[in-house]
PDB file of N, H, CA, C and O in Angstrom:
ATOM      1  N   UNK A   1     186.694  77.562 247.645  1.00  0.00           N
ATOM      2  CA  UNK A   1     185.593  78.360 248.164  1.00  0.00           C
ATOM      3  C   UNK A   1     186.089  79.775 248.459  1.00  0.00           C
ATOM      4  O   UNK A   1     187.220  80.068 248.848  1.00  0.00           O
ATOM      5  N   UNK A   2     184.961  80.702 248.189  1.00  0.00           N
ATOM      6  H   UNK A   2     184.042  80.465 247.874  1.00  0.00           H
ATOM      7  CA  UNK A   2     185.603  82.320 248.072  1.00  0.00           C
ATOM      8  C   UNK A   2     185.020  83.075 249.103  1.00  0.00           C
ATOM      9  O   UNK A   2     183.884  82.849 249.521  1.00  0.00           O
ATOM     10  N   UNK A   3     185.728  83.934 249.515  1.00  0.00           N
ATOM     11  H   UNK A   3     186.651  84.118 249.176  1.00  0.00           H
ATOM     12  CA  UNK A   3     184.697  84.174 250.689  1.00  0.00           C
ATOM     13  C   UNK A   3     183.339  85.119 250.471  1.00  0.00           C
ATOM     14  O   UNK A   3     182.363  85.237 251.212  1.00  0.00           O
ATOM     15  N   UNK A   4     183.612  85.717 249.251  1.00  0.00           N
ATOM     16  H   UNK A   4     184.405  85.621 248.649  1.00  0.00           H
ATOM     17  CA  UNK A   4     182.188  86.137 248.599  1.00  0.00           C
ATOM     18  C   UNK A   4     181.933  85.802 247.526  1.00  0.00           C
ATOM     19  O   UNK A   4     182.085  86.798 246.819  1.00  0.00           O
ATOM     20  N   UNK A   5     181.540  84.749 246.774  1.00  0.00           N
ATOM     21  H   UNK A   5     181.417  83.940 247.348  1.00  0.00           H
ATOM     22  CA  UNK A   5     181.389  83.892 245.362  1.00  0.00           C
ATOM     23  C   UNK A   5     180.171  85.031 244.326  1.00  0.00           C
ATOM     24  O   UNK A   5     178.945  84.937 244.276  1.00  0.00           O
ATOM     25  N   UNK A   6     180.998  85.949 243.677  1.00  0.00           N
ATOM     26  H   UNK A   6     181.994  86.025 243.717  1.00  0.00           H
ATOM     27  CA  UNK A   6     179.985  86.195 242.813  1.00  0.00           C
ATOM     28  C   UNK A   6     178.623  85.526 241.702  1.00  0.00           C
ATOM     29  O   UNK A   6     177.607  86.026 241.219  1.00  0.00           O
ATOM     30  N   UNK A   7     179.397  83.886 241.633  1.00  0.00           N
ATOM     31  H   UNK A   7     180.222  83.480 242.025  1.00  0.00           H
ATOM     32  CA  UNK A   7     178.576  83.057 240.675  1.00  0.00           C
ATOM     33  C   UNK A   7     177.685  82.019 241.799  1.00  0.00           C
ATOM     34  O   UNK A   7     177.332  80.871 241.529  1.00  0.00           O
ATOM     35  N   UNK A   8     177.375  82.888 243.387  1.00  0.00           N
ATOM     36  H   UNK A   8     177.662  83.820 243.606  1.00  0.00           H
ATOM     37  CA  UNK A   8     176.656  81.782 243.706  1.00  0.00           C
ATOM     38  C   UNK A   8     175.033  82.810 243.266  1.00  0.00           C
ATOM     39  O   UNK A   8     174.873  84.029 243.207  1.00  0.00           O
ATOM     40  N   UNK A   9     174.091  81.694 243.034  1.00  0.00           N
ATOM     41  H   UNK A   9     174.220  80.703 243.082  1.00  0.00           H
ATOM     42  CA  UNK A   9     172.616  81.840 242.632  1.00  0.00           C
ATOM     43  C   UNK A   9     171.942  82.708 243.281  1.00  0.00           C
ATOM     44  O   UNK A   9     170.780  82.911 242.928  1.00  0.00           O
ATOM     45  N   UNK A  10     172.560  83.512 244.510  1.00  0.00           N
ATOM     46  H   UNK A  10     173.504  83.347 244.797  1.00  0.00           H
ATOM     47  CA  UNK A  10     171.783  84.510 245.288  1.00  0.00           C
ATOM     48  C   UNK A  10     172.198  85.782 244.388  1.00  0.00           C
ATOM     49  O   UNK A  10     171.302  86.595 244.163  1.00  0.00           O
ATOM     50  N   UNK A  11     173.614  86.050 243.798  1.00  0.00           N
ATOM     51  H   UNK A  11     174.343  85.389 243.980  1.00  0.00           H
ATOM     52  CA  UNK A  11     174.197  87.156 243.395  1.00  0.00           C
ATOM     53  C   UNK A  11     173.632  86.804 241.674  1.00  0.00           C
ATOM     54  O   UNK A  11     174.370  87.383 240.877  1.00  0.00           O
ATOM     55  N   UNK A  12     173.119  86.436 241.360  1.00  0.00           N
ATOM     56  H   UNK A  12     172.520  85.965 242.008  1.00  0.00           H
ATOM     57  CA  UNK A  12     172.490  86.262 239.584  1.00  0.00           C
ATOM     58  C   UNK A  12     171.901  87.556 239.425  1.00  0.00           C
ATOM     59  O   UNK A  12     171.905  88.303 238.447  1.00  0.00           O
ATOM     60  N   UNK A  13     171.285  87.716 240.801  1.00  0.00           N
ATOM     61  H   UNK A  13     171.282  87.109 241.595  1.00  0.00           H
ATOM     62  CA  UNK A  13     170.295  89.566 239.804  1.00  0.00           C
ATOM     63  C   UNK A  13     170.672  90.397 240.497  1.00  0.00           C
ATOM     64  O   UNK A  13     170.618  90.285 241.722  1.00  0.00           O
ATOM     65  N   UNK A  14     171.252  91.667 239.759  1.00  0.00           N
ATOM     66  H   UNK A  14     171.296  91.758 238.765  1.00  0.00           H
ATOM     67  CA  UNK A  14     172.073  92.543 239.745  1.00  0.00           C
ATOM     68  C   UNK A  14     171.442  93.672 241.221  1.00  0.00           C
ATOM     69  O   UNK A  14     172.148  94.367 241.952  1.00  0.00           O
ATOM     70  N   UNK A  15     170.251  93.541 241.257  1.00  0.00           N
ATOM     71  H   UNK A  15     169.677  92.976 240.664  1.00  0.00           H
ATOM     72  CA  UNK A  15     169.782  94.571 242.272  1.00  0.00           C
ATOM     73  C   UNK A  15     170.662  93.902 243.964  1.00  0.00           C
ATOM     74  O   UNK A  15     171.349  94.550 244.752  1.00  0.00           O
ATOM     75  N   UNK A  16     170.243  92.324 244.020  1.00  0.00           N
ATOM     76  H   UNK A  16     169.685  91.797 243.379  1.00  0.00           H
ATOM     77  CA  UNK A  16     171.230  91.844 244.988  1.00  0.00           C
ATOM     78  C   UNK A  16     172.779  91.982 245.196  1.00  0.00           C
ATOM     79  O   UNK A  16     173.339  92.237 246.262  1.00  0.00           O
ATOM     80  N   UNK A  17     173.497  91.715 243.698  1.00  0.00           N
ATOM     81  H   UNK A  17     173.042  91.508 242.832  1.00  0.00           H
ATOM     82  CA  UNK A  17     174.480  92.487 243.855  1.00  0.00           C
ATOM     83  C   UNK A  17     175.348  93.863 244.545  1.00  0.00           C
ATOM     84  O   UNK A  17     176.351  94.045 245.236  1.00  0.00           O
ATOM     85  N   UNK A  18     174.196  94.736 243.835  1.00  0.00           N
ATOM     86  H   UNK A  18     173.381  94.588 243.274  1.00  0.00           H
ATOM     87  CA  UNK A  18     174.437  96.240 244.569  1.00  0.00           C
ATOM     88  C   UNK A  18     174.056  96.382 245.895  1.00  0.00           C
ATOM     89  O   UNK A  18     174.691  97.228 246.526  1.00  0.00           O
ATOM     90  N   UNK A  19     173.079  95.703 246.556  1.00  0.00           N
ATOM     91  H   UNK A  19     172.563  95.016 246.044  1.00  0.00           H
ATOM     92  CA  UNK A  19     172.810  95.906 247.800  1.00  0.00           C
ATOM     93  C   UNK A  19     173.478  95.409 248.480  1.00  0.00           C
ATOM     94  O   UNK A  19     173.291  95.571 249.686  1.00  0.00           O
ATOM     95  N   UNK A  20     174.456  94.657 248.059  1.00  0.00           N
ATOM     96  H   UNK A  20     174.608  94.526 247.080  1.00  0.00           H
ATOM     97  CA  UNK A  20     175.448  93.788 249.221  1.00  0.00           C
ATOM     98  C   UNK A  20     176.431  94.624 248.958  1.00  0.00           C
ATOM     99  O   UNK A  20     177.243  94.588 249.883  1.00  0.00           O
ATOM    100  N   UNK A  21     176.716  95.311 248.181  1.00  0.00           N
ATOM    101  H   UNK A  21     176.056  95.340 247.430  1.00  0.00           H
ATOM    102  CA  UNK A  21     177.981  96.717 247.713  1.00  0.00           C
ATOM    103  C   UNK A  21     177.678  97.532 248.295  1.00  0.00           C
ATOM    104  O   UNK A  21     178.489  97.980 249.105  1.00  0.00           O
ATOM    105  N   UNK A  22     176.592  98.028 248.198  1.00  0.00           N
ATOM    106  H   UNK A  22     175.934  97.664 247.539  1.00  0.00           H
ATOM    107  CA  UNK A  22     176.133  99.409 248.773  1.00  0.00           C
ATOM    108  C   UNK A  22     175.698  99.842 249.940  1.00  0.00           C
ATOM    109  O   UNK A  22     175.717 101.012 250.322  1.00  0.00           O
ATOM    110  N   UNK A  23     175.191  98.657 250.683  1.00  0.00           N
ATOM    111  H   UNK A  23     175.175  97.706 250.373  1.00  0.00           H
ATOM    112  CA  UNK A  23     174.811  98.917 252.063  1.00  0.00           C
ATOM    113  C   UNK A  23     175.926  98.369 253.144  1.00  0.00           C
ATOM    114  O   UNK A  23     175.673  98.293 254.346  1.00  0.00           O
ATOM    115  N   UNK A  24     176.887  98.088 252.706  1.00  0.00           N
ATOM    116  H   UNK A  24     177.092  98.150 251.729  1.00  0.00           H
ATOM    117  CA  UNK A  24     178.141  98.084 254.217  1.00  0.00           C
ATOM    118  C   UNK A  24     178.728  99.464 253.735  1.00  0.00           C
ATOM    119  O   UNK A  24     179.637  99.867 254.461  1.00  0.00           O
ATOM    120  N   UNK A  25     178.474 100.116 252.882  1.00  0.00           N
ATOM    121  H   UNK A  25     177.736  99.789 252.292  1.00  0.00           H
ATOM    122  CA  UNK A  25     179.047 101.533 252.439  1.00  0.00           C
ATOM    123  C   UNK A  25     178.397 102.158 253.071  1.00  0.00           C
ATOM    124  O   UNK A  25     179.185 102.803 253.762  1.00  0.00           O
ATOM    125  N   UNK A  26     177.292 102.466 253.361  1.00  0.00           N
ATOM    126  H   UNK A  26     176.651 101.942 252.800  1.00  0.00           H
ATOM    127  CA  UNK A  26     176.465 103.391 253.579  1.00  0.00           C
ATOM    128  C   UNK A  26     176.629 103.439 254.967  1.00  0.00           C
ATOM    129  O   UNK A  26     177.084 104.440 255.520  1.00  0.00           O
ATOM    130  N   UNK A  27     176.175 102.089 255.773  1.00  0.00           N
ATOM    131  H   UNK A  27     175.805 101.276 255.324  1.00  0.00           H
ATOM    132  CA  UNK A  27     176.373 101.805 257.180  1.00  0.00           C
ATOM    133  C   UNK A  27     177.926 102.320 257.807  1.00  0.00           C
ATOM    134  O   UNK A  27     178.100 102.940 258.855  1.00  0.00           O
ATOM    135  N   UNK A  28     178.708 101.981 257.083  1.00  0.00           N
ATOM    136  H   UNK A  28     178.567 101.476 256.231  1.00  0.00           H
ATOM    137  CA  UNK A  28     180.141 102.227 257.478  1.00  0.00           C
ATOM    138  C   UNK A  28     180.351 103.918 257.322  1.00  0.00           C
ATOM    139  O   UNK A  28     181.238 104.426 258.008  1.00  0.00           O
ATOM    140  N   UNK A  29     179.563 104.763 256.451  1.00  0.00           N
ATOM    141  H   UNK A  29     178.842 104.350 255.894  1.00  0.00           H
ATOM    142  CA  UNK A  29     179.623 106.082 256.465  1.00  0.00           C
ATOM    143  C   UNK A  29     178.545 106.669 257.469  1.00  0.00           C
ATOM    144  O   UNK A  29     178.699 107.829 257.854  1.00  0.00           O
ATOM    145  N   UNK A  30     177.309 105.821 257.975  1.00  0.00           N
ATOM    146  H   UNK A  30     177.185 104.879 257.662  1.00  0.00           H
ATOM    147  CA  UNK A  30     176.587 106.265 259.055  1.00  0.00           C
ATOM    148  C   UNK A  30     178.037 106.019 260.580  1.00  0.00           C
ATOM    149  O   UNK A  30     178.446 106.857 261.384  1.00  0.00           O
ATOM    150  N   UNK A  31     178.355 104.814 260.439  1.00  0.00           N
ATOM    151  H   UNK A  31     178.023 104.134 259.786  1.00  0.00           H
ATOM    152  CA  UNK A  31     179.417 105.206 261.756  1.00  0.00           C
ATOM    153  C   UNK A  31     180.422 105.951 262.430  1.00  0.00           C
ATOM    154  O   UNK A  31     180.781 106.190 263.583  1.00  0.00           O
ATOM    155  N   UNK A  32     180.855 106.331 260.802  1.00  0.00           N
ATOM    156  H   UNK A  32     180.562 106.137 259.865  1.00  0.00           H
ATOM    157  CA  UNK A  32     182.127 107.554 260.867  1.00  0.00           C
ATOM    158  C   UNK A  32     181.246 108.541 261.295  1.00  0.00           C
ATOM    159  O   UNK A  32     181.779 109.240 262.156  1.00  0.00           O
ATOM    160  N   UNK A  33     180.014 108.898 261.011  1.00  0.00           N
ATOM    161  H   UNK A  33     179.581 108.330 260.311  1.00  0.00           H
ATOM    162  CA  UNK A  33     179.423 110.122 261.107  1.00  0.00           C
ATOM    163  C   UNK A  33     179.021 109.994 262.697  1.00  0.00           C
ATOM    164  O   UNK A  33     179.158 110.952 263.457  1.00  0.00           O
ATOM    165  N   UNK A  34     178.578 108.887 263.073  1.00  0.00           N
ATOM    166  H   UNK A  34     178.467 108.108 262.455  1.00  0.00           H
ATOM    167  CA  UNK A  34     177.830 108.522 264.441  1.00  0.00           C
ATOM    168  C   UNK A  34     179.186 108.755 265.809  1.00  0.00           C
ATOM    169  O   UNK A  34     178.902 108.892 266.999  1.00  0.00           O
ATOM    170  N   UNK A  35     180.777 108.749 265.190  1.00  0.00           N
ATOM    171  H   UNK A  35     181.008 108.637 264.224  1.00  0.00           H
ATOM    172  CA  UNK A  35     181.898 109.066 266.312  1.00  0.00           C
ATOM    173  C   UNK A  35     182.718 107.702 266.357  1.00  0.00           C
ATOM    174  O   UNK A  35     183.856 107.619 266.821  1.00  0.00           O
ATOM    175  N   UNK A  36     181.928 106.544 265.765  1.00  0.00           N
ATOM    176  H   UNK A  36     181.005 106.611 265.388  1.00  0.00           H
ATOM    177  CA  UNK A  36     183.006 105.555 265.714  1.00  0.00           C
ATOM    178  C   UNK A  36     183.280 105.116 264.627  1.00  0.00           C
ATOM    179  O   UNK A  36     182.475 104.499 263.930  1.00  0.00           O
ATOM    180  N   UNK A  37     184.809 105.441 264.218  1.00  0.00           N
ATOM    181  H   UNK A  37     185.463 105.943 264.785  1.00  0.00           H
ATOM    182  CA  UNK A  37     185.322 105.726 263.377  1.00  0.00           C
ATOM    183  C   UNK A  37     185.502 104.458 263.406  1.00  0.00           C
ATOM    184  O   UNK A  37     184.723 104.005 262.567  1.00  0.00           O
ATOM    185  N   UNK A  38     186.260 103.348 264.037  1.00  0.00           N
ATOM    186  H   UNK A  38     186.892 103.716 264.718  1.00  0.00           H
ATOM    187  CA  UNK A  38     187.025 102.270 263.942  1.00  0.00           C
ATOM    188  C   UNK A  38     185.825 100.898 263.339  1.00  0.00           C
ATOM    189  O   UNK A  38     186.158  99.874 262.742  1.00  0.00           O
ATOM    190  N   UNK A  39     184.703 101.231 263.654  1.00  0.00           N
ATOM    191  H   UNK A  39     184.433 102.063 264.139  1.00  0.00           H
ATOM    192  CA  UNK A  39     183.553 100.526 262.842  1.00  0.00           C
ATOM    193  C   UNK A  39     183.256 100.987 261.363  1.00  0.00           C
ATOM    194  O   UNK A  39     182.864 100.268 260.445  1.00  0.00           O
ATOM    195  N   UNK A  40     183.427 101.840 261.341  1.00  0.00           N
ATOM    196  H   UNK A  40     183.745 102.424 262.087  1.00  0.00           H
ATOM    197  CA  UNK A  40     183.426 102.588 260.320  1.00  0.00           C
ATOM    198  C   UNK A  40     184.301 102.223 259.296  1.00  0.00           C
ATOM    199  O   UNK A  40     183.836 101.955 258.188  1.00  0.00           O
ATOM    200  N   UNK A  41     185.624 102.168 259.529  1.00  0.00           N
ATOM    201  H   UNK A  41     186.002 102.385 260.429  1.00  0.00           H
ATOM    202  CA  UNK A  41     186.628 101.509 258.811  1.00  0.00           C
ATOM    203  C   UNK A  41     186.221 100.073 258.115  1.00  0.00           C
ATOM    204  O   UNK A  41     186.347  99.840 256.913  1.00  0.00           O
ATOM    205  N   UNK A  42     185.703  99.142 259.114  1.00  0.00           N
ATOM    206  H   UNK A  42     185.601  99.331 260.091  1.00  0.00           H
ATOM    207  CA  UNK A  42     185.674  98.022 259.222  1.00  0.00           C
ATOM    208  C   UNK A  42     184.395  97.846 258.065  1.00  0.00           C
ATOM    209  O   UNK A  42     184.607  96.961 257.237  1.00  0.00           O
ATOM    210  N   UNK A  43     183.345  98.452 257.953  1.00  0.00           N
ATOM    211  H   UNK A  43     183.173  99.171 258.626  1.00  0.00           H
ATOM    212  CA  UNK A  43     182.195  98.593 257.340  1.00  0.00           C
ATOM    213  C   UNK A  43     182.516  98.997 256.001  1.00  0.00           C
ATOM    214  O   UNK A  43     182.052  98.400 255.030  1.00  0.00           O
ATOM    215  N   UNK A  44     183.355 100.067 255.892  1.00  0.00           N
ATOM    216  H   UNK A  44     183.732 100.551 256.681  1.00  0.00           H
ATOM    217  CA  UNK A  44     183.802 100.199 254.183  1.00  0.00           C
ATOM    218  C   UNK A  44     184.606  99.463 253.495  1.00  0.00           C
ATOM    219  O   UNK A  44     184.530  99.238 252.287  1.00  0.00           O
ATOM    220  N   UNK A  45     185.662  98.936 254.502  1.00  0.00           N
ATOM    221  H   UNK A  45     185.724  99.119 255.483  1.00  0.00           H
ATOM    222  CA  UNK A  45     186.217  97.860 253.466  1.00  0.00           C
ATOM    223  C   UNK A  45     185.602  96.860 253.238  1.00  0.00           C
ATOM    224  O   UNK A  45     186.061  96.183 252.318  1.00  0.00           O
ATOM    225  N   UNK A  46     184.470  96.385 253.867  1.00  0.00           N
ATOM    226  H   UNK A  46     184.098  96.934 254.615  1.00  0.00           H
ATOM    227  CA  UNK A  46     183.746  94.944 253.499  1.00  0.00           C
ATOM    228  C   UNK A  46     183.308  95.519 252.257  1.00  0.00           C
ATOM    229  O   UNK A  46     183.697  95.059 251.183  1.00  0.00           O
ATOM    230  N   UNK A  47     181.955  97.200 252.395  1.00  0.00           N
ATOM    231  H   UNK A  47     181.640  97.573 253.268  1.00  0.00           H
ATOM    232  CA  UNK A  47     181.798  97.104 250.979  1.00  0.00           C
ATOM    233  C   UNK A  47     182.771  97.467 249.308  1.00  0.00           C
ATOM    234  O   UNK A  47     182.429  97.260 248.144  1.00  0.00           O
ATOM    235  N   UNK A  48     183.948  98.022 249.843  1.00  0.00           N
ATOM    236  H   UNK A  48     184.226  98.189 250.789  1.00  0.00           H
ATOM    237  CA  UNK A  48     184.912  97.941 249.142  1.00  0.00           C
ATOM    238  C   UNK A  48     185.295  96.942 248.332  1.00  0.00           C
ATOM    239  O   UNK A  48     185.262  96.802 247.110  1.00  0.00           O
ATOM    240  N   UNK A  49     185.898  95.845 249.790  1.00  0.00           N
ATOM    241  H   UNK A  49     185.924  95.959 250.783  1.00  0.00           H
ATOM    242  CA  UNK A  49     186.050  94.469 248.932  1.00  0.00           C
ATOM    243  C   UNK A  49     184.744  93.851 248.132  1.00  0.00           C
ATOM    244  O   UNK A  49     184.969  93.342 247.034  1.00  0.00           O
ATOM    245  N   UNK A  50     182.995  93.878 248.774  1.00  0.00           N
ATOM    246  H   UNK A  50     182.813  94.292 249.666  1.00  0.00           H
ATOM    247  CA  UNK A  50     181.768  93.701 247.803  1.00  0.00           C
ATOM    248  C   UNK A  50     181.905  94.440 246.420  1.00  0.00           C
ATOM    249  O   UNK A  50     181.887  93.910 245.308  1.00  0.00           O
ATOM    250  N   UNK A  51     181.999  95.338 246.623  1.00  0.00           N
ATOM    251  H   UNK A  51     182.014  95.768 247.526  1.00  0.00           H
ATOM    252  CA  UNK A  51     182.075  96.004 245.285  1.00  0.00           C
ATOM    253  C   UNK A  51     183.449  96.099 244.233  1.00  0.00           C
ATOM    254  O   UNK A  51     183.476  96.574 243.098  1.00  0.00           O
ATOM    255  N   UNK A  52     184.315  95.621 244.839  1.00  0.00           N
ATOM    256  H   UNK A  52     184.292  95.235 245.762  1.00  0.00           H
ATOM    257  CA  UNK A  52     185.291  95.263 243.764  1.00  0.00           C
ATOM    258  C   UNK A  52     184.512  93.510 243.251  1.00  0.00           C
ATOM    259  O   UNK A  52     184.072  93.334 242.115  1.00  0.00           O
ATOM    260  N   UNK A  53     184.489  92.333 244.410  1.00  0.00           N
ATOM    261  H   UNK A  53     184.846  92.476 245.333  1.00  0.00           H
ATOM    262  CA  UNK A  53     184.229  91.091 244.081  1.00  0.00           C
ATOM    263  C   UNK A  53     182.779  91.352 242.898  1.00  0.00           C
ATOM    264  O   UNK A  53     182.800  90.852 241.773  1.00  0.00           O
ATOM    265  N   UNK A  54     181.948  91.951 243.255  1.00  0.00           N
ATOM    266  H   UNK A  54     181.931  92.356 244.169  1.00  0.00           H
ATOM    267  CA  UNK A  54     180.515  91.850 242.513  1.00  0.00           C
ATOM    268  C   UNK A  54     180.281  92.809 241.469  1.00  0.00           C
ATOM    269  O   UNK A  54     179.879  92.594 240.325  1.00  0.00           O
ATOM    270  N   UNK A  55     180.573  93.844 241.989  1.00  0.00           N
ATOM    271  H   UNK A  55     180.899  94.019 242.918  1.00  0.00           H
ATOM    272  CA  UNK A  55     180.308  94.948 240.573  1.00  0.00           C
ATOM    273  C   UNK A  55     181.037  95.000 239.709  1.00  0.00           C
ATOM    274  O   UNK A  55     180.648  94.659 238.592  1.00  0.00           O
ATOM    275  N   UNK A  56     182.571  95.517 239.943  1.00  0.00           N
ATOM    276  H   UNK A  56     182.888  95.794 240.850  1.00  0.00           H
ATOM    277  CA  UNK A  56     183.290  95.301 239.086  1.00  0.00           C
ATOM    278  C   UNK A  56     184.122  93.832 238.196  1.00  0.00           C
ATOM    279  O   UNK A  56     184.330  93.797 236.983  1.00  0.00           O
ATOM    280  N   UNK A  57     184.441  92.858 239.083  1.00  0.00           N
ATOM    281  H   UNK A  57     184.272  92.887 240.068  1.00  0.00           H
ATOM    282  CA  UNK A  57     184.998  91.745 238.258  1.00  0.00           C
ATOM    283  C   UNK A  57     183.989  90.944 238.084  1.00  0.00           C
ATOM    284  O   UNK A  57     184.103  90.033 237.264  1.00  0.00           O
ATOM    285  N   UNK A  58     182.712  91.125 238.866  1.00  0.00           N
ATOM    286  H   UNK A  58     182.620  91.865 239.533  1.00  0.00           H
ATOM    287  CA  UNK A  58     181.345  90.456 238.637  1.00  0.00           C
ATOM    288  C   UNK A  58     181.589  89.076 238.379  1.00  0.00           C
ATOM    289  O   UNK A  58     182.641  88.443 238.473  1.00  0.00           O
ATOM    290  N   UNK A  59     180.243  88.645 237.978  1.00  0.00           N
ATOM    291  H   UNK A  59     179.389  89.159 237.902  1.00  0.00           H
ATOM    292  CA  UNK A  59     180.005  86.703 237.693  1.00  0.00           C
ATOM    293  C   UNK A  59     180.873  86.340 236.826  1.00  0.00           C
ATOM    294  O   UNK A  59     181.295  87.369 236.299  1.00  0.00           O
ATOM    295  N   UNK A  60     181.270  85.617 236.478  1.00  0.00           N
ATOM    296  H   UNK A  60     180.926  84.781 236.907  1.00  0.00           H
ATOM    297  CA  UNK A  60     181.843  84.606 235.380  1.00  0.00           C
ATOM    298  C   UNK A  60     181.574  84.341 234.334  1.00  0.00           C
ATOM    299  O   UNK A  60     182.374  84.109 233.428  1.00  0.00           O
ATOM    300  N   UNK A  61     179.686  84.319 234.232  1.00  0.00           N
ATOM    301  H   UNK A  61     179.035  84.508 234.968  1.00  0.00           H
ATOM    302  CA  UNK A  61     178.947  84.005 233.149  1.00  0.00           C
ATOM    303  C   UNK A  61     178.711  85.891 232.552  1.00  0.00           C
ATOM    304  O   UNK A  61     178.039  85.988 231.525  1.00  0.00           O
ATOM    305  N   UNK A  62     179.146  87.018 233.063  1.00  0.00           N
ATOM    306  H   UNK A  62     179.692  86.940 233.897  1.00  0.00           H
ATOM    307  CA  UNK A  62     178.687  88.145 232.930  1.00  0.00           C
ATOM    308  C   UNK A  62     177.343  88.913 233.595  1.00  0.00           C
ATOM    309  O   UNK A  62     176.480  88.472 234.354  1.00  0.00           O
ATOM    310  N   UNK A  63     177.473  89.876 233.161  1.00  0.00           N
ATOM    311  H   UNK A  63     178.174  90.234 232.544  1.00  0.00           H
ATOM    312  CA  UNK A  63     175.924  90.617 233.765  1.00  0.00           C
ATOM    313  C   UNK A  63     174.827  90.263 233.227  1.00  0.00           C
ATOM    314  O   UNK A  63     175.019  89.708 232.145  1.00  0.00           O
ATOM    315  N   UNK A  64     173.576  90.363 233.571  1.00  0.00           N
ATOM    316  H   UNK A  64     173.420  90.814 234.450  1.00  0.00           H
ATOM    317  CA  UNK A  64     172.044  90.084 232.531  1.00  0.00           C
ATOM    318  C   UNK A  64     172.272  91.514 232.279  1.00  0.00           C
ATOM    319  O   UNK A  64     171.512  92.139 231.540  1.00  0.00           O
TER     320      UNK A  64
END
């Protein structure tokens, strides 16, 4: 078990994909901006690690 499974049935369509990439990015760049930096940190590497696990090495079966 992975701790973010690109081939489970929630991550099949690509718009879900990106939103689980893109929005701990965004949030984690609203905190740096908001003064807490140390949330901030914490918020980009989740979508860091999302977006390496989903976008880039993606599903197993490939993209639609």
């Amino acid at each position: 078990m992975q701790f973010l499974d690109p081939d489970h049935p929630f991550f099949r369509r690509p718009a879900s994909r990106w939103a689980t990439a893109l929005l701990p990015l965004a949030w984690g760049g609203f905190e740096v901006w908001a003064g807490d930096p140390g949330w901030g940190v914490l918020f980009i590497a989740a979508g860091v690690y999302a977006f390496w696990m989903l976008i880039l090495k993606g599903p197993a079966g490939g993209s639609e």
